[in-house]
C-alpha positions in Angstrom: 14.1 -32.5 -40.1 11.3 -35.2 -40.1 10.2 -36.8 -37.5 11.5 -40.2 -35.4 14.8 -40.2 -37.1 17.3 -42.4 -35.2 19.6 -40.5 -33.8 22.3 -42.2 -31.7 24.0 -39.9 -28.7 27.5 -41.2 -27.3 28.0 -39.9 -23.8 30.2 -41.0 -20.8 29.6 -39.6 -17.1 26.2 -37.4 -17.2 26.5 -33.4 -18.2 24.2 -30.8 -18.3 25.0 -30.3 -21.8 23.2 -33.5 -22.6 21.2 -33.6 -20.1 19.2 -30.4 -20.2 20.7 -29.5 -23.2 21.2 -31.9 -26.5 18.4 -34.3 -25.5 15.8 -31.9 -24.7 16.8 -30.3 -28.2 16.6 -33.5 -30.1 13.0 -34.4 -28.4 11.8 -30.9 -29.9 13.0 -32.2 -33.3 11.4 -35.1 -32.8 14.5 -37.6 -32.8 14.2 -41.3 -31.9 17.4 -40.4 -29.7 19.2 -44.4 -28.1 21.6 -43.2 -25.6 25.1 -45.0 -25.6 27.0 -45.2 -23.0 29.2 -47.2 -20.4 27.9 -45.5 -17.3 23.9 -46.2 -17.8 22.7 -46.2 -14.3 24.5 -42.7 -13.7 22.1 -41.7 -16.4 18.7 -43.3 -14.8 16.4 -40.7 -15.2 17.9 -38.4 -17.8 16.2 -40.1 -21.0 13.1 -41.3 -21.4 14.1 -43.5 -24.9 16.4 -46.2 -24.8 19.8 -46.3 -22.7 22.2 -48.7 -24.1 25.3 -50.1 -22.8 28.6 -49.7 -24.8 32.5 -49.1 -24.3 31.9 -45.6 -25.9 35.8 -45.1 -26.0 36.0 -47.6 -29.1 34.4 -47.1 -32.1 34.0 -50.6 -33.0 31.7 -51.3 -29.8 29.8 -48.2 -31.2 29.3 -49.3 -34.3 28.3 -53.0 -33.0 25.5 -51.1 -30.9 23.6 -49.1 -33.3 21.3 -51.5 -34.7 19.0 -49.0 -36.7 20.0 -47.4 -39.8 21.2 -43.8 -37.8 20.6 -40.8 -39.2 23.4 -39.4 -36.9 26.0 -40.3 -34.0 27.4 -37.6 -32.1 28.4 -36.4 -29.1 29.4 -33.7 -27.0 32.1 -35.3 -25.2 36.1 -34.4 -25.3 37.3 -37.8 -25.0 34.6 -39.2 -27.2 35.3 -37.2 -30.4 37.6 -39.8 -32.5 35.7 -42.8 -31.9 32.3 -41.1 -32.5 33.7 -39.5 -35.4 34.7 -42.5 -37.1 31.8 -44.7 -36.1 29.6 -42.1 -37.9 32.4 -42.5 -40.7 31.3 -46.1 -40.7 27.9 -45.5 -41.3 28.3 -42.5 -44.4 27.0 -40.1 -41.7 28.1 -36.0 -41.8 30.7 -35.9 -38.9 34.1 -34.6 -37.9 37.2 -35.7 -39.4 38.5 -38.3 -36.9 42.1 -37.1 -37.5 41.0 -33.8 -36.7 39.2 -34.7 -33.7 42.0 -37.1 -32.6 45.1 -34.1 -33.0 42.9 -31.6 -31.4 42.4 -33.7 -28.3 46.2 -34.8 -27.7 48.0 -31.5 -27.3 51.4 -33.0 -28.3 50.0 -34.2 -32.1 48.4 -30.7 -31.9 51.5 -28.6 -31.0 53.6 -31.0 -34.1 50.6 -30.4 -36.8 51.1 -26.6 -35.7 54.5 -26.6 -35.7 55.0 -24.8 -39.5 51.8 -21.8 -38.5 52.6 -21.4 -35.1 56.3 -23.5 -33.5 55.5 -23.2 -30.0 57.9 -25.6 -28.1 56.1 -29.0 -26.4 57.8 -32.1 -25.8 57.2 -34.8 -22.8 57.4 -33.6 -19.8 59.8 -36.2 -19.0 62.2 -35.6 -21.8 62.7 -31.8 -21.4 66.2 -30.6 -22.8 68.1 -28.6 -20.7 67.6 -25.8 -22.6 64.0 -25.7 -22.7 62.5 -22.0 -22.4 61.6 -21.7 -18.9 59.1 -21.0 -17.8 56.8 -24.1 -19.1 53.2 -25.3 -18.5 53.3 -28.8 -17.6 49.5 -30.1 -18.3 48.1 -33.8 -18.9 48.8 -34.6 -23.2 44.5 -34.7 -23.2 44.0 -33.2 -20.1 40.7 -30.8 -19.6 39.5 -28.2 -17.0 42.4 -27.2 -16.0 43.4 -30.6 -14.0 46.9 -30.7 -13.4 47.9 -27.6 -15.4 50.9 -26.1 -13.2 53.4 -23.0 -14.2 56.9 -24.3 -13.7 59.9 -22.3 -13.4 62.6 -24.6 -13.9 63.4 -28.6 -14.5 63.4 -28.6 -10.7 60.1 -27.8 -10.2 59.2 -29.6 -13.1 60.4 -32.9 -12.1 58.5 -31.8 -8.3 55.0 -31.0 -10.5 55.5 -34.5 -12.7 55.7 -36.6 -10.0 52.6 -34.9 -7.9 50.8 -35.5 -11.1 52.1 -39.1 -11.4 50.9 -40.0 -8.0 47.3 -40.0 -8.9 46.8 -40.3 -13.1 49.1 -42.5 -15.0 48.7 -40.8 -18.4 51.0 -39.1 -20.6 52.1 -35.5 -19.5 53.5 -32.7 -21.7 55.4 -29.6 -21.3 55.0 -26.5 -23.0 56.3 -23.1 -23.2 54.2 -20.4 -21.2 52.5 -18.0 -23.8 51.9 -14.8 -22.7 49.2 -12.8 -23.3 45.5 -12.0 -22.7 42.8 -15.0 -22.8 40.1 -15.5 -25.2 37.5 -17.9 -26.7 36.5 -18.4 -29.8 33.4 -20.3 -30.3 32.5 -21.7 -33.6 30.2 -24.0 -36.0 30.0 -25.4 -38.7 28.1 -27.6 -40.9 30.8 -28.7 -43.2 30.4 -25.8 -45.9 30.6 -22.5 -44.0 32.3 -22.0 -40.6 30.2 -19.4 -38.3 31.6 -17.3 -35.3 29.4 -17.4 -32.6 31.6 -14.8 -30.5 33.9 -14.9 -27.4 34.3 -14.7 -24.1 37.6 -13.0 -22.6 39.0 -14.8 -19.6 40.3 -14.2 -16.4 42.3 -16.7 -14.9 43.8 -17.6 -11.0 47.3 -16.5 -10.4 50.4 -19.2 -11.0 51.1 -21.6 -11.0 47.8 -22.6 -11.4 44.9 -22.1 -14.2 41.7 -21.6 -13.0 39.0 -19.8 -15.3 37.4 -17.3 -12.8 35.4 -15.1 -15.0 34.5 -14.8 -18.7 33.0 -12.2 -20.0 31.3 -11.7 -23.6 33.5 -9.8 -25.7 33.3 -9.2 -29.7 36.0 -11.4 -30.9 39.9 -9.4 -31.4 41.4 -8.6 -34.6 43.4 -11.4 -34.6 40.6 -13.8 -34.8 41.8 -14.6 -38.7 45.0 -15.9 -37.2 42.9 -18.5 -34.9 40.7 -19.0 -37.7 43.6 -20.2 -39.9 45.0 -22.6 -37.8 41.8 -24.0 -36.9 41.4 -24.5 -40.4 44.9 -26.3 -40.7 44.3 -28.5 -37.9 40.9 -29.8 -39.8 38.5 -28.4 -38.0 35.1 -27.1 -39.6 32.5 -29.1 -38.2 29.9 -28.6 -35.7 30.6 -26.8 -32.3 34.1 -26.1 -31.7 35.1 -23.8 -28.2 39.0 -22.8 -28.8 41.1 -20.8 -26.4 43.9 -18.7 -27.6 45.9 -15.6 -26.1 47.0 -12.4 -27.9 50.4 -10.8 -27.5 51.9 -7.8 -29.3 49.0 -8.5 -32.5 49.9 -12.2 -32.4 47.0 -15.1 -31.4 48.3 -18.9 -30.4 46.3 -20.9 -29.5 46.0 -23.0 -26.1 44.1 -25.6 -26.9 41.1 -27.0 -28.9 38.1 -28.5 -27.3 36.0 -29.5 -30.1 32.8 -29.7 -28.7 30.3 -27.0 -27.6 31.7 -24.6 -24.5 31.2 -26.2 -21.5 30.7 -24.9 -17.5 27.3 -23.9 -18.1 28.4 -21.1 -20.6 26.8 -23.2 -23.2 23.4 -22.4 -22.1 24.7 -18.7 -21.4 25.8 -18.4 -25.0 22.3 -20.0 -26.7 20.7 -17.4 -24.5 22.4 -14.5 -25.7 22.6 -15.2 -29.3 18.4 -16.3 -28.6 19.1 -19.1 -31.2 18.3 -22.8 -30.6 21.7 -23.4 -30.5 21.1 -27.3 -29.3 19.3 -28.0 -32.1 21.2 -26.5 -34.6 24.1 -28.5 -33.3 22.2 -31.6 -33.9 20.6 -30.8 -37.3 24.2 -30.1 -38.9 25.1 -33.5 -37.6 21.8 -35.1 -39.1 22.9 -33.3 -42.8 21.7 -30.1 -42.0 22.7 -26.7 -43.4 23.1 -24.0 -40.4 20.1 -21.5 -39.9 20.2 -17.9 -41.9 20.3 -16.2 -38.1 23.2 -14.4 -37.8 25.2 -14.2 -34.0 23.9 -10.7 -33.0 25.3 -9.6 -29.7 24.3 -6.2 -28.4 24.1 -7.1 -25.1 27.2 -7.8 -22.5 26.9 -11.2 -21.1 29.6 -12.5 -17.7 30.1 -16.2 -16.8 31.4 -16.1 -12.9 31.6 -19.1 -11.2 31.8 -19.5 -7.4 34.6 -21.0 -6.5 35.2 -23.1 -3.1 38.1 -21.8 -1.1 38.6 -24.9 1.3 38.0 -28.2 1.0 35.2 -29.8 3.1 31.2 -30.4 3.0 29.2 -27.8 1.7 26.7 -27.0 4.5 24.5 -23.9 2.0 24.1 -23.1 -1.2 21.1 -21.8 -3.3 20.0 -24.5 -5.6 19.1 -23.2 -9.6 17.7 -20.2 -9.9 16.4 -17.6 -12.4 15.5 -13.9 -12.2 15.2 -10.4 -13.2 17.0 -8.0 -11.2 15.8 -4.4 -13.2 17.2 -4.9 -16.7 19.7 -7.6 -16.5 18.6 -11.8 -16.9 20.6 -13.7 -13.7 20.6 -17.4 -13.8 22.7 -19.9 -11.1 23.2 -23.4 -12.0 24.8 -25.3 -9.1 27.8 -27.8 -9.6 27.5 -29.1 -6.2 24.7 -29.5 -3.7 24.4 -29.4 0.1 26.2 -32.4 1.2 28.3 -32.6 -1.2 31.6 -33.0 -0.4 34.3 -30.0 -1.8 38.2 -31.2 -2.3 39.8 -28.1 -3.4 41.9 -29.1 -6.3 43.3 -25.9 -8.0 41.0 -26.2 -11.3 37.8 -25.6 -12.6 36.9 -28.6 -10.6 36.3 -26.0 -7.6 33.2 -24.8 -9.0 29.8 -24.9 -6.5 28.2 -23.5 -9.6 27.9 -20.4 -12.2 26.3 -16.9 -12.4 25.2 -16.1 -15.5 23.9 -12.6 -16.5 22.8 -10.6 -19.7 22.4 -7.0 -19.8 22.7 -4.0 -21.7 26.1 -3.1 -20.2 29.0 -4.0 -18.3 28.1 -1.5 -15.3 24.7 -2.8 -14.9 25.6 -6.6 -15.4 28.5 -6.2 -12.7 26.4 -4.2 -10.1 23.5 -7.3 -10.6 25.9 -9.8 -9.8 26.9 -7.9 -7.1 23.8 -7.9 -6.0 23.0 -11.6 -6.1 26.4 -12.8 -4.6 25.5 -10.3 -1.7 22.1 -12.3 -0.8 23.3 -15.8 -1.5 25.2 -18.0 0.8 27.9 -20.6 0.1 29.5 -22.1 2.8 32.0 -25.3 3.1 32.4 -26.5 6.6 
C-alpha cells in the first residue's frame, strides 16, 4: 500500500486493540489515519494525527466527518459495525455488508436468519411461552462480554433475572435455549474473495448461572468447523476479522454468537503472536482493497489465554503492571485491565478481569507449569 493514504478509524471508548494495536499497524503502513470518535479526550494521547469529533453510532454523522477522499473506514468496534459499514458503503469503499454486520450484532435477527440451518428457540425475554424449553439463557439482544448473561431454570427465575437486568440497562433482552456442549472459537478473515481460518481457542467458562470465559486455550479447530463455516456464510459474513463462538454436541456445532470484529481480551495480540503474522496490518490492508498475504496460519505451538479474575469487589491495592518474559522455552506476557487504585465491582463477567497471561510454548505441560510459575510470584490483591 502507498503511502499517506487517508484512512479514517471509527472508535468509541479507547481499547488496546486500537490503541497498541490497529494504529500502530496503520502508522507502519504509512496511513494518514483521522480518528473519529464521540469520546475524544478519553483518547488524548493515543494518536498522534487528527482526533475528530463525531456521533460514531450514526453513519450519517460519519459520513459528514470524513472530509478527504478515504481510502478506508473501519473499525474494530461491536457496536460500531453497521454504521461504519455503510458509511464506507457511502464512499465505494471494500467493507462489510451492513446487513450482515447489523444481524450479527442483534442476537434475535441472528437466531431468525438462522432459523432454517440451525432453529434454536429465542424470543424476548419478556414474551416467553409457557412452554419454552427450560432451561434458557437470558442475555442483553446486543449484549457483549458476558454482561448480564444468566442461566435460568424456569419463567420464575426468569422474570427474577429480567428485572435485575432492567434495574440498571434499559435495552432489549432475549431468551434463548441453553445449548449444550463444549466451547470454541473460530477466528476468521477475509478479504471479500477467500475466507481464511486463523484457528481457535477452546474455552472454559464459570459455573451457572453465570458466563465467565476463564481460560482459552489454542486448539486446532474441530471437525465440525464446516458446520460454523456454513452458517457464517449464510448469515453474510466474509469480510475482514470475524471472532465466532460456537459449541459442539454429539458431532453438531451452533453457534453462540458472532462478534465481527478481531478477538478481543488481549487474545488479539496473543493470536498475531502465534501465527508471527502482522495480523493488524493485514486487517487494515483488506479494508484499504487489499488481497490477504500468501502466509498460511501455522500453529505448532500451544498457546493459553488466562485471565485473572477478581474475587471481591473493592480497590486493588497490588498488581504487576505489563510485563514480558522468557521463562525456559515458553514466551509469558501480562497485560493488565486494571491498575493499582483502581476500583474492582465484581460483576459476574468478563468485566472481572485485572488483566491476561498470555503464553506460547511447545506444549501444553510446559505452557501450564510456566504459568504456574508466574501466577506463583505475582501478587494481586483487592482490599
Amino acid at each position: 500500500m502507498s503511502s499517506g493514504k487517508a484512512t479514517y478509524l471509527v472508535a468509541a471508548k479507547p481499547t488496546d486493540a486500537v490503541t497498541h494495536g490497529f494504529l500502530p499497524a496503520a502508522a507502519r503502513l504509512g496511513l494518514d489515519v483521522t480518528l473519529l470518535t464521540d469520546r475524544p479526550a478519553a483518547h488524548s494521547g493515543a494518536h498522534a494525527g487528527r482526533v475528530v469529533e463525531c456521533d460514531v453510532f450514526d453513519f450519517r454523522e460519519i459520513i459528514a466527518a470524513v472530509d478527504r477522499e478515504p481510502a478506508a473506514v473501519f473499525s474494530n468496534s461491536d457496536f460500531l459495525q453497521a454504521p461504519t459499514a455503510l458509511a464506507a458503503a457511502y464512499f465505494g469503499l471494500p467493507a462489510k455488508d451492513w446487513r450482515a454486520a447489523t444481524r450479527t450484532k442483534n442476537k434475535a435477527l441472528m437466531r431468525r436468519h438462522l432459523a432454517s440451518h440451525d432453529p434454536v428457540f429465542s424470543a424476548d425475554a419478556r414474551q416467553v411461552p409457557d412452554d419454552a424449553p427450560y432451561p434458557l439463557v437470558v442475555k442483553p439482544r446486543e449484549g457483549v462480554a458476558s454482561e448480564d448473561v444468566f442461566l435460568v431454570k424456569d419463567a420464575v427465575e426468569l422474570a427474577r433475572r429480567a428485572d435485575e437486568i432492567a434495574a440498571h440497562r434499559d435495552d432489549p433482552l432475549v431468551a434463548e435455549e441453553y445449548l449444550p456442549g463444549r466451547l470454541h472459537t473460530l477466528e476468521t478473515l477475509g478479504d471479500g474473495r477467500e475466507l481464511r481460518v486463523l484457528g481457535s481457542f477452546r474455552t472454559t467458562l464459570s459455573p451457572p448461572p453465570s458466563f465467565v470465559e476463564e481460560r482459552l486455550e489454542w486448539t486446532a479447530p474441530p471437525p465440525e468447523t464446516l458446520q460454523v463455516l456454513e452458517q457464517l456464510d449464510a448469515l453474510g459474513v466474509g469480510f475482514g476479522a470475524c471472532h465466532t463462538e460456537f459449541v459442539v454436541h454429539e458431532g453438531r456445532a451452533r453457534i453462540i454468537e458472532v462478534n465481527y470484529r478481531l478477538i478481543g481480551d488481549h487474545c488479539d495480540f496473543l493470536l498475531a503472536e502465534l501465527l508471527d503474522v502482522p495480523l493488524f496490518e493485514q486487517i487494515l490492508t483488506v479494508h484499504l482493497g487489499g488481497h490477504l498475504s500468501g502466509w498460511l496460519p501455522r500453529h505448532p505451538r500451544h498457546a493459553v489465554a488466562e485471565p485473572v479474575i477478581a474475587d471481591r469487589s473493592g480497590t486493588l491495592t497490588s498488581a504487576p503492571g505489563t510485563i514480558q518474559l522468557d521463562d525456559g522455552p515458553v514466551r509469558l506476557a501480562y497485560r493488565p485491565q486494571r491498575t493499582v487504585g483502581d476500583p474492582v465491582v465484581v460483576t459476574r463477567t468478563n468485566r472481572d478481569y485485572l488483566g491476561t497471561i498470555h503464553a506460547i510454548g511447545p506444549g501444553p505441560d510446559e505452557v501450564d507449569a510456566a504459568l504456574a510459575r508466574f501466577r506463583a510470584a505475582h501478587d494481586w490483591t483487592i482490599a
